[in-house]
DSSP file (Angstrom, degrees, kcal/mol; ACC not computed):
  #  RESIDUE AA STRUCTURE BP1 BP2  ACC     N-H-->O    O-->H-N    N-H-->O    O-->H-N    TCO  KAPPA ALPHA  PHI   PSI    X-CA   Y-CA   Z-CA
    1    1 A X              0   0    0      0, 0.0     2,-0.4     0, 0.0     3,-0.0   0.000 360.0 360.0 360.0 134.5   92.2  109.4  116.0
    2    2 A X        -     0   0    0      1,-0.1     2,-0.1     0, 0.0    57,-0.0  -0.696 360.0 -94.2 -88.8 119.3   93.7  112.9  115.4
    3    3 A X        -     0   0    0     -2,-0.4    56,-0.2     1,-0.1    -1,-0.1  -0.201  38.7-129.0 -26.2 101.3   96.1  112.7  112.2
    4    4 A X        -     0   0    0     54,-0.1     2,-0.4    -2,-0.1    54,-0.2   0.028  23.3-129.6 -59.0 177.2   99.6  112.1  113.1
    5    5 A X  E     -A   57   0A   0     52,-4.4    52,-1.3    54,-0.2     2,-0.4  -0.965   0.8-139.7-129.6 170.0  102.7  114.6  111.6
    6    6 A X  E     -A   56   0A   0     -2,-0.4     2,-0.5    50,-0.2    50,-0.2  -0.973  12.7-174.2-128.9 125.3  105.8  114.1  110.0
    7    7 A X        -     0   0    0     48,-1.7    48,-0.3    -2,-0.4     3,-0.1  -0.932  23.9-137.3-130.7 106.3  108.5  116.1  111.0
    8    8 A X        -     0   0    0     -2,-0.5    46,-0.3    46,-0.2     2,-0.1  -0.087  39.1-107.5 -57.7 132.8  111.7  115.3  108.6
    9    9 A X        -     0   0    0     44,-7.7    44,-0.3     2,-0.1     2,-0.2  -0.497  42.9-177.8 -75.2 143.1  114.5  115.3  111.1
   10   10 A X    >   -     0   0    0     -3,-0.1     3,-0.6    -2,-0.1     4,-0.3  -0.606  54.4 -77.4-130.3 170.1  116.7  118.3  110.8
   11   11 A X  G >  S+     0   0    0      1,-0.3     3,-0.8    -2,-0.2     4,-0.2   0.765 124.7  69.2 -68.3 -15.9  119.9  118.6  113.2
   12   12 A X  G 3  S+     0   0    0      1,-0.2     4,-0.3     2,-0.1    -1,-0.3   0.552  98.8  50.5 -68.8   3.1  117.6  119.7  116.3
   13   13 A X  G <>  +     0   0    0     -3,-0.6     4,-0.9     1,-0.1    -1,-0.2   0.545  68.4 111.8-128.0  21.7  116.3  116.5  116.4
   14   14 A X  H X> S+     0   0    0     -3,-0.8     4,-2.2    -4,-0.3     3,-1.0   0.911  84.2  42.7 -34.8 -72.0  119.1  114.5  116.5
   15   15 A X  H 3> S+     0   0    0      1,-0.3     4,-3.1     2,-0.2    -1,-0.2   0.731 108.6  58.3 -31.3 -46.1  118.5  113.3  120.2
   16   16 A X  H 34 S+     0   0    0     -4,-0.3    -1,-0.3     2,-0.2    -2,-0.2   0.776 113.5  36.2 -66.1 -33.8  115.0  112.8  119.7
   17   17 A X  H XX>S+     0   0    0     -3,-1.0     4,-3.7    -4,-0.9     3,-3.6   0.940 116.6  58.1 -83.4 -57.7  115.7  110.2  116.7
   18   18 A X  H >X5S+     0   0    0     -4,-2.2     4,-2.9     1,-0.3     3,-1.0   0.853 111.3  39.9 -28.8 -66.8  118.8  109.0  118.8
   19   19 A X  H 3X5S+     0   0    0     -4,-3.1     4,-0.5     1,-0.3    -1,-0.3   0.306 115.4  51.7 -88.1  10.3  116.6  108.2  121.7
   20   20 A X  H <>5S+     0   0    0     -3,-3.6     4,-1.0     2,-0.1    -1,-0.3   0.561 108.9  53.6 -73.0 -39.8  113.9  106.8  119.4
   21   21 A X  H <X5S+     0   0    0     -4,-3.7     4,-2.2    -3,-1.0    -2,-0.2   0.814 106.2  48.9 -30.5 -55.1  116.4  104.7  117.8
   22   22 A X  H  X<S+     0   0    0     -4,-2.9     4,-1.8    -5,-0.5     5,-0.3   0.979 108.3  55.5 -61.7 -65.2  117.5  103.3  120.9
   23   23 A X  H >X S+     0   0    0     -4,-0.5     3,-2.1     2,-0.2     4,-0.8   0.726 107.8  58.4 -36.3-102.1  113.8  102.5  121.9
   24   24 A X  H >X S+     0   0    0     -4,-1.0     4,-0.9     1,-0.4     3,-0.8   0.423 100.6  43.9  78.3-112.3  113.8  100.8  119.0
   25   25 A X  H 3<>S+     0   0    0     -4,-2.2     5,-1.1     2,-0.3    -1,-0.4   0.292 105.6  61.3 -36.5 -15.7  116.2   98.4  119.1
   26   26 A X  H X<5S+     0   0    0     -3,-2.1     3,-1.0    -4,-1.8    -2,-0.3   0.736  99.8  55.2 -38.3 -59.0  115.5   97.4  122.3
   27   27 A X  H <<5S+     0   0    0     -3,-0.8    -2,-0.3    -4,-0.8    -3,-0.2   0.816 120.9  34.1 -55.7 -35.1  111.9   96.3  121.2
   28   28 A X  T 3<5S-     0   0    0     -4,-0.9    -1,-0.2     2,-0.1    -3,-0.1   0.293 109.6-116.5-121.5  21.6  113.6   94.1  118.5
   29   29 A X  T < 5 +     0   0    0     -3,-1.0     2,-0.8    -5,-0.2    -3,-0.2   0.629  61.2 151.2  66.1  13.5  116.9   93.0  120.3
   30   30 A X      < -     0   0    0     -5,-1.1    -1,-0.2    -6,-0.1    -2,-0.1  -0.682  53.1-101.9 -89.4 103.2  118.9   94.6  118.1
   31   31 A X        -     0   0    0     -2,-0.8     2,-0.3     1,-0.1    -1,-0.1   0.191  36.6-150.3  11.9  81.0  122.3   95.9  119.1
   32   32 A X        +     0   0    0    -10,-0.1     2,-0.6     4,-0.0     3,-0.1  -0.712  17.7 177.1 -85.7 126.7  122.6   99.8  119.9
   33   33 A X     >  -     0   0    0     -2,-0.3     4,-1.9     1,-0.2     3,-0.4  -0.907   7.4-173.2 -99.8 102.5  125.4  101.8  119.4
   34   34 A X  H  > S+     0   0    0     -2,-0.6     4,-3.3     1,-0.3    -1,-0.2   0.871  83.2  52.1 -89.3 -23.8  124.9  105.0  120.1
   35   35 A X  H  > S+     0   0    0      2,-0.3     4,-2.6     1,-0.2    -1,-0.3   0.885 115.1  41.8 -62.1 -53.2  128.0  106.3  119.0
   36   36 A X  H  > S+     0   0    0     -3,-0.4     4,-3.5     1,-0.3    -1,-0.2   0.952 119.8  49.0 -80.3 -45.5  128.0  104.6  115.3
   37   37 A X  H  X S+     0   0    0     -4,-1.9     4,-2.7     2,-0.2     5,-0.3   0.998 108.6  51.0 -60.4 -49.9  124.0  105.6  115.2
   38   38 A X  H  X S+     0   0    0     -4,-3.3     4,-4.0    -5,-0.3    -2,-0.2   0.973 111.6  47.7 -54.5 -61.5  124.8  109.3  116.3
   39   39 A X  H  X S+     0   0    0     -4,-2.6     4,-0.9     2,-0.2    -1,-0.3   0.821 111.3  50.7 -63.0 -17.5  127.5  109.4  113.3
   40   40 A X  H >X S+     0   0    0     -4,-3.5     4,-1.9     2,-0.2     3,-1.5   0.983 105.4  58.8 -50.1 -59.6  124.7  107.7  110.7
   41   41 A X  H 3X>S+     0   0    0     -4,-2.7     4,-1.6     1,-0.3     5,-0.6   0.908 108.5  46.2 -37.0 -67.9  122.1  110.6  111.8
   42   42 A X  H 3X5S+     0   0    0     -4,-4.0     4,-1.6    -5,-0.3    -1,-0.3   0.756 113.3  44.9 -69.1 -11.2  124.6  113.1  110.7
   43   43 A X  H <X5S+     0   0    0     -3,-1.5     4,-1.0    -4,-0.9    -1,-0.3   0.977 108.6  56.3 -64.5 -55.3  125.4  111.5  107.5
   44   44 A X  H  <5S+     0   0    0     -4,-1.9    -2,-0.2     2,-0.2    -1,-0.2   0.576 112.9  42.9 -37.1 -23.3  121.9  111.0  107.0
   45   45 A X  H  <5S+     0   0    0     -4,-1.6     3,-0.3    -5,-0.3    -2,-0.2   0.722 112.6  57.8 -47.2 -73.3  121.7  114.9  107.5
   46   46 A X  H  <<S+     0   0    0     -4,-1.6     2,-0.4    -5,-0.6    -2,-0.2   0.764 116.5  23.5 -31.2 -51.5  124.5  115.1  105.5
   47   47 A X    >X  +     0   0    0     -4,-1.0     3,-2.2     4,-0.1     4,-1.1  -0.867  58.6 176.2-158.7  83.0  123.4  113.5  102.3
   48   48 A X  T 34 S+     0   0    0     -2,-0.4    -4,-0.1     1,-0.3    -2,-0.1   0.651  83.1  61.8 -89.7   4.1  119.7  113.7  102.1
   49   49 A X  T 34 S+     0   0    0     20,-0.0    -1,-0.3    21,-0.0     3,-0.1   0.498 102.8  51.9 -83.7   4.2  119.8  112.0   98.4
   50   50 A X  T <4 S-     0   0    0     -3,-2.2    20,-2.4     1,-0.4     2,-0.2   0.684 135.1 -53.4-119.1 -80.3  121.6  108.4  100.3
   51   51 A X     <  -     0   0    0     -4,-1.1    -1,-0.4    18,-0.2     2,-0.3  -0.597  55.0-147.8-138.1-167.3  118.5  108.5  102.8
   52   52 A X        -     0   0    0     -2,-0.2    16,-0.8    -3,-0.1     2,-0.3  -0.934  13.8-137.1-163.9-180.0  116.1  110.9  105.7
   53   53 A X  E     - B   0  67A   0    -44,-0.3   -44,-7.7    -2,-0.3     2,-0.3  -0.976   5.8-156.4-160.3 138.0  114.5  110.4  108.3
   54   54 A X  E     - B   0  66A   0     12,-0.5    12,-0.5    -2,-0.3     2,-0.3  -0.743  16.0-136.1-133.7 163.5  111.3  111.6  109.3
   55   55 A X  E     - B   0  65A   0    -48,-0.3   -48,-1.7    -2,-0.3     2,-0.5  -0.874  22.5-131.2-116.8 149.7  109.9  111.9  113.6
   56   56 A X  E     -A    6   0A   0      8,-1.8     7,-1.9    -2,-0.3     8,-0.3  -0.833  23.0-166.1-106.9  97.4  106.3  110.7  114.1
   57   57 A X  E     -AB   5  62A   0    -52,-1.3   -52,-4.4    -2,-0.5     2,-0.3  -0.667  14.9-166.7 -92.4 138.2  104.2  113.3  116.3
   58   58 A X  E >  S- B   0  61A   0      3,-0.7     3,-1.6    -2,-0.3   -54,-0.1  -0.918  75.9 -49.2-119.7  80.3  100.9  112.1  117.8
   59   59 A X  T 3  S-     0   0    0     -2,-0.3   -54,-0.2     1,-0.2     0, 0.0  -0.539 125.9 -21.7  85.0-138.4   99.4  116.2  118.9
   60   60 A X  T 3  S+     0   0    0     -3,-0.1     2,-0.3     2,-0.0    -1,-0.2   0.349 123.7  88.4-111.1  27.4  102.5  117.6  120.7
   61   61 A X  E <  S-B   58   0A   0     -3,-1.6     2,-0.8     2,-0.0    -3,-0.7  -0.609  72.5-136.7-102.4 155.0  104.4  114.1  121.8
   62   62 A X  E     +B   57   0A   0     -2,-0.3    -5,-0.3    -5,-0.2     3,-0.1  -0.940  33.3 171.3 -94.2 152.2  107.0  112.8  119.1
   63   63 A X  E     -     0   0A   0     -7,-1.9    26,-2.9    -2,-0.8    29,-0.2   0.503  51.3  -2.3 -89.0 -36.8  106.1  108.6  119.1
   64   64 A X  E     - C   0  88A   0     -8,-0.3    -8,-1.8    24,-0.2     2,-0.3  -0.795  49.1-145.8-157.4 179.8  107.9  107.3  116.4
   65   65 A X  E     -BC  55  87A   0     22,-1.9    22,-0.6   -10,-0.3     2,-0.3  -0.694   6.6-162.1-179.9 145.8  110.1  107.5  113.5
   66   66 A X  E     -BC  54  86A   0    -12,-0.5     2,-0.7    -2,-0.3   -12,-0.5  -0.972  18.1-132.9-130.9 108.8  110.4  105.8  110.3
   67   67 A X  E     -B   53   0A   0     18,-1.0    17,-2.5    -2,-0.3    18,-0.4  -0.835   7.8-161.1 -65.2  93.8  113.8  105.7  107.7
   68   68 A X        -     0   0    0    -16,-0.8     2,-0.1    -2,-0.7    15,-0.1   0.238  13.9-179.9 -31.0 159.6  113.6  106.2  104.2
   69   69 A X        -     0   0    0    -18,-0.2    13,-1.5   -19,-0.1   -18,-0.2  -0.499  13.8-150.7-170.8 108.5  116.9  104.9  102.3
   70   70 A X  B     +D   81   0B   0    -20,-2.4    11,-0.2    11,-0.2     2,-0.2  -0.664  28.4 128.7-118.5 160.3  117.1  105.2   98.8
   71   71 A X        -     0   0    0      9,-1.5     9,-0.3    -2,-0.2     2,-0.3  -0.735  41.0 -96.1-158.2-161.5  118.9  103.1   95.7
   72   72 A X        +     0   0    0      7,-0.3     7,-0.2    -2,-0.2     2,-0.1  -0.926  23.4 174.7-129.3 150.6  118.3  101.6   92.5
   73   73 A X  B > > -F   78   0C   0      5,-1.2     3,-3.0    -2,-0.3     5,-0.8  -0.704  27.1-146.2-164.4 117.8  117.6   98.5   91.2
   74   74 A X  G > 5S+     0   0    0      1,-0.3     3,-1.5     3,-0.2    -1,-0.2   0.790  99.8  69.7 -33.8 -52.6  116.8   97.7   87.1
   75   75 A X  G 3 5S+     0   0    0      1,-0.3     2,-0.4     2,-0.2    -1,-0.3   0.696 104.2  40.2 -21.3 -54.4  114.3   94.8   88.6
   76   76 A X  G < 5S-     0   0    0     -3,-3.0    -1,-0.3     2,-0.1    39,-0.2  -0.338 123.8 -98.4-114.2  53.5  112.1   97.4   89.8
   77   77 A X  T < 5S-     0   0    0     -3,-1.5    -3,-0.2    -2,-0.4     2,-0.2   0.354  78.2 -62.8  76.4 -16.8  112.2   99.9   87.1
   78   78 A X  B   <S+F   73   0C   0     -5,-0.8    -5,-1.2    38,-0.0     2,-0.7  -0.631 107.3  46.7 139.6-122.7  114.8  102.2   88.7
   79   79 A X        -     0   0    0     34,-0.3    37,-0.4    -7,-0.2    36,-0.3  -0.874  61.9-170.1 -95.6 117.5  114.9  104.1   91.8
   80   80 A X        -     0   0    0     -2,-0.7    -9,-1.5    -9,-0.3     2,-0.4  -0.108  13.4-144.4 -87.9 176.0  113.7  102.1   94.8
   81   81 A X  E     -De  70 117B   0     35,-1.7    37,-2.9   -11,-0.2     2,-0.4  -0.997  10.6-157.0-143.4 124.3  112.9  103.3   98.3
   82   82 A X  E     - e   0 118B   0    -13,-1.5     2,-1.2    -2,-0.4    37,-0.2  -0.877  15.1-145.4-123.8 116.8  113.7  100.9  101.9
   83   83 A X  E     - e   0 119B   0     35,-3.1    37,-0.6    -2,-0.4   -15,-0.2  -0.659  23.5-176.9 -83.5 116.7  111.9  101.7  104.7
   84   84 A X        +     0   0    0    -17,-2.5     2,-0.3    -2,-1.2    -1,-0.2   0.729  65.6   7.8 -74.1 -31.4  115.0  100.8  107.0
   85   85 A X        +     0   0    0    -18,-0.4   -18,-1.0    -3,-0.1     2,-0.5  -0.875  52.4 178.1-169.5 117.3  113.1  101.4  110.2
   86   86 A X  E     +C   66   0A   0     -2,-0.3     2,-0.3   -20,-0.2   -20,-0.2  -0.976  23.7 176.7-122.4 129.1  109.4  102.2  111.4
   87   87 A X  E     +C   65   0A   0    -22,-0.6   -22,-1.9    -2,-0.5     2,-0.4  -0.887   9.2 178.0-142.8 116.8  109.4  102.4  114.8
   88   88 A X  E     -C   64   0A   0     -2,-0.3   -24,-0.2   -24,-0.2     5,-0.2  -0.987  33.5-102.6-105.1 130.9  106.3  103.2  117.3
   89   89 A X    >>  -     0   0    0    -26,-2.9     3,-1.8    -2,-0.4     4,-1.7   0.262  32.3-117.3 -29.1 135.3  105.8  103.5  121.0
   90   90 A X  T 34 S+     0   0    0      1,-0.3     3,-0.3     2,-0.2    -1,-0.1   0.955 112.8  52.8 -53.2 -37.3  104.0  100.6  122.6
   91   91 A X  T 34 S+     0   0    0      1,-0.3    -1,-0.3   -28,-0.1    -2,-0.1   0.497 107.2  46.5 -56.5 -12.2  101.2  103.3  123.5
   92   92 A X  T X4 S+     0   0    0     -3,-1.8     3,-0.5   -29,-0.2     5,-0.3   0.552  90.9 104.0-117.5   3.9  100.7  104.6  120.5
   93   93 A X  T 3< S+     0   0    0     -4,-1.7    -4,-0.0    -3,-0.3    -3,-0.0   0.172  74.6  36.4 -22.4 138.6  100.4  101.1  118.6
   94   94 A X  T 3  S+     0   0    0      1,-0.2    -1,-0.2     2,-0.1    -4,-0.0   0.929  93.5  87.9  81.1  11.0   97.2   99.9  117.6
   95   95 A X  S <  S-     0   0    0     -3,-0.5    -1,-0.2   -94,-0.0    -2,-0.1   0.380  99.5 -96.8-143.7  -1.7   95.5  103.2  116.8
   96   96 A X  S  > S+     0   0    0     -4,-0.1     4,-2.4   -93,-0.0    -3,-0.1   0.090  87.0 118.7 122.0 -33.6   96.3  103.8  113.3
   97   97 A X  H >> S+     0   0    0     -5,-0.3     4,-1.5     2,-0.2     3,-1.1   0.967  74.4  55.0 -83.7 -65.7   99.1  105.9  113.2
   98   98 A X  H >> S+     0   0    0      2,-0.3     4,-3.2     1,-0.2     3,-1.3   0.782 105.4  61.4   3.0 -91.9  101.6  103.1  111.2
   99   99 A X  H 34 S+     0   0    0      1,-0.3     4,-0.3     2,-0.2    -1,-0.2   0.654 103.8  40.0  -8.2 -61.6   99.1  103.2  108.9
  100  100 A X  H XX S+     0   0    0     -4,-2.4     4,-1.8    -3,-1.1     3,-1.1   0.924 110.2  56.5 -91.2 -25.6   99.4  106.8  108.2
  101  101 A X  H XX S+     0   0    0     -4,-1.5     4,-2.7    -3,-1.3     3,-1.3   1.000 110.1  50.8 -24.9 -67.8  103.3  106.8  108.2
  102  102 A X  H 3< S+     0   0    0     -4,-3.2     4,-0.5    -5,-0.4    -1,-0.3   0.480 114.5  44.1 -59.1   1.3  102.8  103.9  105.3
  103  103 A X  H <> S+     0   0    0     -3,-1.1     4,-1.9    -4,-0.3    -1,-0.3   0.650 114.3  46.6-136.4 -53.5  100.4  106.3  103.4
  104  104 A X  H <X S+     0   0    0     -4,-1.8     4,-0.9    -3,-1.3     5,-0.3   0.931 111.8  56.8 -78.3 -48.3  102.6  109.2  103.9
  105  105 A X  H >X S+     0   0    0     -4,-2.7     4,-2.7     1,-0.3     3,-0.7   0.889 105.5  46.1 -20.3 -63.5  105.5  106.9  102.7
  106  106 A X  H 3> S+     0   0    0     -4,-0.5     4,-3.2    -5,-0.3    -1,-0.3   0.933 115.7  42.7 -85.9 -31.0  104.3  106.0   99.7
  107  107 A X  H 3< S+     0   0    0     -4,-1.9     4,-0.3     2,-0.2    -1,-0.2   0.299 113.0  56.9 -98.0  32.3  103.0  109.8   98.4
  108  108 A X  H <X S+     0   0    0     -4,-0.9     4,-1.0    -3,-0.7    -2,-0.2   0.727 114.2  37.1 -97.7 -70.8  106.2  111.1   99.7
  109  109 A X  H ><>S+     0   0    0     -4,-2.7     5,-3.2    -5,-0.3     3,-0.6   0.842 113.1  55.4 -34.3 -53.4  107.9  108.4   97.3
  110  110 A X  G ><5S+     0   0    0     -4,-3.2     3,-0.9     1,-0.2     4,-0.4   0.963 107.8  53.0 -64.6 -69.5  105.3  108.8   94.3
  111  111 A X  G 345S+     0   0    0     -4,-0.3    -1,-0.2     1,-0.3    -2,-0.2   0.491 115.0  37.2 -22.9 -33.3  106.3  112.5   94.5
  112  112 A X  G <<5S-     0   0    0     -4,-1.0    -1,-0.3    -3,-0.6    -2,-0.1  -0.448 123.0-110.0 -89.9  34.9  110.1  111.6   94.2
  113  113 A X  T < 5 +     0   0    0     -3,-0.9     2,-0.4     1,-0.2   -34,-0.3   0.611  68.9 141.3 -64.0 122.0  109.2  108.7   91.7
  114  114 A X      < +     0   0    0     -5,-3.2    -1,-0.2    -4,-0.4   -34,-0.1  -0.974  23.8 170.4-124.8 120.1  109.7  106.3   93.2
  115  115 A X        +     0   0    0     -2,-0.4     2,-0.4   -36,-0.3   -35,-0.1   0.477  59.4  64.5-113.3  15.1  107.4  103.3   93.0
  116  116 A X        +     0   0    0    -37,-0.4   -35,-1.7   -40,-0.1     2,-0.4  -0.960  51.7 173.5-133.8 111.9  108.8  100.8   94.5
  117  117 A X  E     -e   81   0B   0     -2,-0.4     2,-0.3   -37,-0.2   -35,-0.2  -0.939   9.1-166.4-119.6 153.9  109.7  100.2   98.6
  118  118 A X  E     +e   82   0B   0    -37,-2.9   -35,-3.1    -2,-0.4     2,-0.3  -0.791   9.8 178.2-123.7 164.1  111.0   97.1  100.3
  119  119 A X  E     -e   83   0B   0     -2,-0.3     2,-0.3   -37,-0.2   -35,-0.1  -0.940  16.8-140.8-158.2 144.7  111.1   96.5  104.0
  120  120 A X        -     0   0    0    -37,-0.6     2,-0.2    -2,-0.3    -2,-0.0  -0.971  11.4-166.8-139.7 137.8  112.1   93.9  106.2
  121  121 A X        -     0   0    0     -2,-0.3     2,-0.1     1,-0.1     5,-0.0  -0.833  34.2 -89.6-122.5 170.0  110.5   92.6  109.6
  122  122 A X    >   -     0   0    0     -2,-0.2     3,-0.8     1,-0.2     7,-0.2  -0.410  36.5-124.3 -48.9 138.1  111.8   90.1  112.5
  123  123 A X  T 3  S+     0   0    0      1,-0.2    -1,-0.2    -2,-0.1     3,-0.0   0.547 107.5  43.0 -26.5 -32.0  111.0   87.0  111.9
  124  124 A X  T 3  S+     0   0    0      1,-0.1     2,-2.2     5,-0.0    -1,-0.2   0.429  83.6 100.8-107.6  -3.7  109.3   86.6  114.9
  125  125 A X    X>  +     0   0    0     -3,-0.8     4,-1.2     1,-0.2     3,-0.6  -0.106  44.8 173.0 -84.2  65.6  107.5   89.7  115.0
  126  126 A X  H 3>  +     0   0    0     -2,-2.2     4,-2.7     2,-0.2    -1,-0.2   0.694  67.8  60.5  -0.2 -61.0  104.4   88.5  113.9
  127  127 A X  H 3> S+     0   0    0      2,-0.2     4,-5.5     1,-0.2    -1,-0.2   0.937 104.8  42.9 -67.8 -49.6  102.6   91.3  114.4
  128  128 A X  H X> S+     0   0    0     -3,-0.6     4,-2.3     1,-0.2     3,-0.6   0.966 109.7  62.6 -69.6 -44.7  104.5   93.8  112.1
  129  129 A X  H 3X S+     0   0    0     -4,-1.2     4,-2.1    -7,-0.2    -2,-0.2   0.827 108.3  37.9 -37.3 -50.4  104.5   91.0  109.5
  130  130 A X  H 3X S+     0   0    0     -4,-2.7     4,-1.8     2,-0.2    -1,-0.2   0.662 112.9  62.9 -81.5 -27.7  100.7   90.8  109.2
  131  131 A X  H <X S+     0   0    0     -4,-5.5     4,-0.9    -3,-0.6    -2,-0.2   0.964 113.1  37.7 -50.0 -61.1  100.8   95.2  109.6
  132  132 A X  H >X>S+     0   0    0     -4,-2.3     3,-2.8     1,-0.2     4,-2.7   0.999 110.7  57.2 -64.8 -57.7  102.8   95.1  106.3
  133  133 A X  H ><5S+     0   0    0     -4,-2.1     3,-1.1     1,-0.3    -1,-0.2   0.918 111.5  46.4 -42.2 -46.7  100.6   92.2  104.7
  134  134 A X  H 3<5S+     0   0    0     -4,-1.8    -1,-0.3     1,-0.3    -2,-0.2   0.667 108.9  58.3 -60.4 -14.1   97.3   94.7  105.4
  135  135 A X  H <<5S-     0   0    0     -3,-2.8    -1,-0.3    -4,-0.9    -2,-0.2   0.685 122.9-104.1-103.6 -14.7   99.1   97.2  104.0
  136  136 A X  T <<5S+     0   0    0     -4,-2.7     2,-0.2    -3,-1.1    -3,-0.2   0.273  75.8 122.2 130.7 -13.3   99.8   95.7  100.6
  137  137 A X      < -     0   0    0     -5,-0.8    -1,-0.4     1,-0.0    -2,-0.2  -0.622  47.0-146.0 -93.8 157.6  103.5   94.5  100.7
  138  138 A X        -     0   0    0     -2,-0.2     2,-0.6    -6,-0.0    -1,-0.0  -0.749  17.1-112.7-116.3 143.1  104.3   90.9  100.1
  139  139 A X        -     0   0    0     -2,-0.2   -19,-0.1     1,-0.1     2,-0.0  -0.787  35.8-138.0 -99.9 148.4  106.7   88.9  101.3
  140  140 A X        -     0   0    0     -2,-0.6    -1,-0.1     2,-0.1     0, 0.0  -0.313  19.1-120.8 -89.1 153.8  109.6   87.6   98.6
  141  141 A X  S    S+     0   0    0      2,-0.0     2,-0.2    -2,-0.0    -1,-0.1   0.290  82.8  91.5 -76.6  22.6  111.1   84.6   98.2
  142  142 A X        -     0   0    0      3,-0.0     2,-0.4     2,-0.0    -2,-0.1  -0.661  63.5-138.3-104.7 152.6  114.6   85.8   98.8
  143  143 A X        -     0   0    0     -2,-0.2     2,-0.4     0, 0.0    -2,-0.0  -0.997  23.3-113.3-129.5 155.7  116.4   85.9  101.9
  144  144 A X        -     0   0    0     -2,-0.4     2,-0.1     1,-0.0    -2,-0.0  -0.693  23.4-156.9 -82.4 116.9  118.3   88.5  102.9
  145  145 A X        -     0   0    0     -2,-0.4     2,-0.2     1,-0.0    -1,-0.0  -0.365   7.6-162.5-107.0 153.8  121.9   88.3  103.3
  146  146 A X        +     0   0    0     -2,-0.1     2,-0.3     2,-0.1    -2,-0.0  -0.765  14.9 178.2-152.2 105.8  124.2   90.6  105.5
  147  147 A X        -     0   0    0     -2,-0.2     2,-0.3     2,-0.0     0, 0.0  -0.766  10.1-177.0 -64.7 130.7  128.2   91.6  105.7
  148  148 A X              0   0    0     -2,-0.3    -2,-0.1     1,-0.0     0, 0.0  -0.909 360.0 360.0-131.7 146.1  129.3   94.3  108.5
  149  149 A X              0   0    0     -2,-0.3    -1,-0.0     0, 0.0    -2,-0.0  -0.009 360.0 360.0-148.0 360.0  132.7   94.9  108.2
């Protein structure tokens, strides 16, 4: 396997995220808007201290993309990191390339320090639940509560 890159999305790749977004949310049933997603990108743009957002290229095809979000929280020392969204193609699954997103993740984070990220998967996606266990994160006894307003 050839090393993926990470190419932080900048306003020409607004579409590309869009329509990786979209992908996205399809694969997990989740409700797309594109309209309400289009205005997040540009906030995210906007205000790269709230979160970014980074494109995953596999040699000259983009694949993926994975969303950073950052906050604080005393529990965990300080400023925490939530990967909001990892998303890869069904073709490029299965080959590693997660893997180095989560790698790049975390010495993207130690560089900012930041030592702490949370993430959340479907409940029924198996597969990405047992990706993150191999990768070190654990799952808490909390569940996660949600408002939209």
């Amino acid at each position: 396997m050839t090393a993926p890159d990470f190419v932080r999305v900048s306003p020409e790749h607004r579409e590309i995220l869009l329509g990786s977004v979209g992908a996205y949310y399809a694969f997990d049933g989740i409700r797309f808007d594109a309209e309400r997603v289009r205005a997040a990108i540009q906030v995210l743009l906007d205000a790269p201290a709230l979160a970014e957002a980074w494109l995953i290229r596999d040699g000259a095809e983009f694949v993926g993309h994975f969303v950073l979000s950052f906050g604080f929280d005393l529990e965990f020392g300080g400023r925490q990191a939530t990967l909001t969204e990892l998303y890869l193609e069904e073709p490029s699954r299965g080959r590693g390339l997660g893997a180095a997103a989560l790698d790049f993740v975390q010495a993207r984070l130690t560089g900012l320090g930041i030592r702490t990220l949370e993430l959340q998967a479907e409940h029924d996606n198996v597969s990405a639940q047992r990706f993150y266990e191999r990768a070190g994160f654990v799952s808490e006894t909390r569940t996660p509560f949600t408002k939209r307003w």
